[in-house]
C-alpha distance (Angstrom), angle and dihedral (degrees) to the residues before:
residue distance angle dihedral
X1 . . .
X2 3.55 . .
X3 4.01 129.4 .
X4 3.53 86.0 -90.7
X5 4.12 109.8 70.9
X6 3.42 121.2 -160.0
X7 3.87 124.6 -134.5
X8 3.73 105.4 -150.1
X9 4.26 89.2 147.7
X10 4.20 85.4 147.9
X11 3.78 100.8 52.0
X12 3.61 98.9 -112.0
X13 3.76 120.3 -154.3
X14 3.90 109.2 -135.1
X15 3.47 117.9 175.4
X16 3.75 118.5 -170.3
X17 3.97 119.2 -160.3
X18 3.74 135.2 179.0
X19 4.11 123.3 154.8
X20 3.86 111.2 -74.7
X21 3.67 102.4 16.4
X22 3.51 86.8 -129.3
X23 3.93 117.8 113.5
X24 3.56 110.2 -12.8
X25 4.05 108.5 42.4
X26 4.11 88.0 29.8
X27 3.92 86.0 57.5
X28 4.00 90.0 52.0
X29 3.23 88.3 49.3
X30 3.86 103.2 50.9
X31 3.28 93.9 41.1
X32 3.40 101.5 60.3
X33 3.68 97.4 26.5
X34 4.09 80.6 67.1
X35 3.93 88.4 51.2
X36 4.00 87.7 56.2
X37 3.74 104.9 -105.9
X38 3.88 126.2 140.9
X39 3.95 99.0 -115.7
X40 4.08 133.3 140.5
X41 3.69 127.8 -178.7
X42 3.79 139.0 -150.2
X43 3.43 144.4 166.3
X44 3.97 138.3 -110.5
X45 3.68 95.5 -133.8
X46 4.00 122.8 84.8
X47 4.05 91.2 -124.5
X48 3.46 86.1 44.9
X49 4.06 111.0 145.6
X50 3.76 86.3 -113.5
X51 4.32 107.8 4.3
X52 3.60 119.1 -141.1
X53 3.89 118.5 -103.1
X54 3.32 140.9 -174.0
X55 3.79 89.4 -106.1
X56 3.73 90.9 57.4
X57 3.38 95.4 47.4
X58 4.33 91.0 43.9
X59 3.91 83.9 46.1
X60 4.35 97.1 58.7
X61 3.84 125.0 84.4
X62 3.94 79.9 -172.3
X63 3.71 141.5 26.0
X64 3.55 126.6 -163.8
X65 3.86 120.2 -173.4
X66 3.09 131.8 -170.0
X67 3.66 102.4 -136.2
X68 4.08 136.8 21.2
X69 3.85 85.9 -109.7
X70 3.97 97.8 57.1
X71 4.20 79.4 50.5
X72 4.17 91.8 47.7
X73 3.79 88.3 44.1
X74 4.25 93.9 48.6
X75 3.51 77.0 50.9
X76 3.48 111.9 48.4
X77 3.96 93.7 39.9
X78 3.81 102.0 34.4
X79 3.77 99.9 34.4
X80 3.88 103.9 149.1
X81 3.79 88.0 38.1
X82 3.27 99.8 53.9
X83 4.11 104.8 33.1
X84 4.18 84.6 92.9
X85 3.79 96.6 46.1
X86 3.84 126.4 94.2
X87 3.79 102.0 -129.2
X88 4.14 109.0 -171.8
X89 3.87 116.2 -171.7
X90 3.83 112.6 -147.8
X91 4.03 97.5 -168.2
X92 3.42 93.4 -131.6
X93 3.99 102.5 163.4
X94 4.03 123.7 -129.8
X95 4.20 96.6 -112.7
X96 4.12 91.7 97.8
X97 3.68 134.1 114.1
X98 4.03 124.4 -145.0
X99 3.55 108.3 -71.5
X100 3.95 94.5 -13.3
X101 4.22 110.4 172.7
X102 4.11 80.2 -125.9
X103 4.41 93.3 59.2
X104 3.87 93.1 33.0
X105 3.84 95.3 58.8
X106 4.11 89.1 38.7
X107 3.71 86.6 57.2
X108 3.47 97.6 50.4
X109 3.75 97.3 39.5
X110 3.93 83.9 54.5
X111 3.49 110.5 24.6
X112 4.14 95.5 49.4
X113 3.14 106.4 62.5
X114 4.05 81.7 73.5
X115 3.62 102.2 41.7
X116 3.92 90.2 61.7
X117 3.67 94.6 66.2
């Protein structure tokens, strides 16, 4: 684990989405899958790696997206589900590749910060 430890005593659901599940969201969710933490990820669009459902979305006590869109489109398509959820956008911008040094320390500059809570 890294320097930074990170408390997750109550099992925490995060969820981490983005559009293809692919690189960005699939990083997230290695990463801190590795560190112990209860996370999935998915992605907005319908040939998404692994699509986002209703059951994902029921599942999370957090979501973190990577960009306003992913939020507008958890929105849009999962409105009653999601109305109770915290959903934080990290702006974390579609140029990455799987598990890239670049994306991993983005994540965890931006995605920490709520995983320590």
């Amino acid at each position: 684990m890294r320097e930074r430890e990170h408390k997750n005593p109550d099992g925490q659901r995060i969820l981490f989405v983005c559009r293809h599940n692919e690189m960005r969201s699939s990083t997230a969710e290695t990463v801190y899958k590795a560190e112990g933490l209860n996370v999935r990820s998915a992605g907005t669009s319908k040939g998404a790696r692994v699509p986002l459902t209703e059951e994902l979305i029921n599942w999370a006590d957090l979501i973190l997206v990577m960009e306003e869109k992913h939020r507008v489109a958890i929105e849009t398509h999962f409105g009653n589900e999601a109305a109770q959820k915290k959903i934080i956008v990290l702006n974390i911008p579609d140029n990455f590749y799987y598990m890239e040094p670049g994306l991993v320390s983005m994540i965890r500059e931006r995605a920490d910060p709520y995983l320590q809570q």
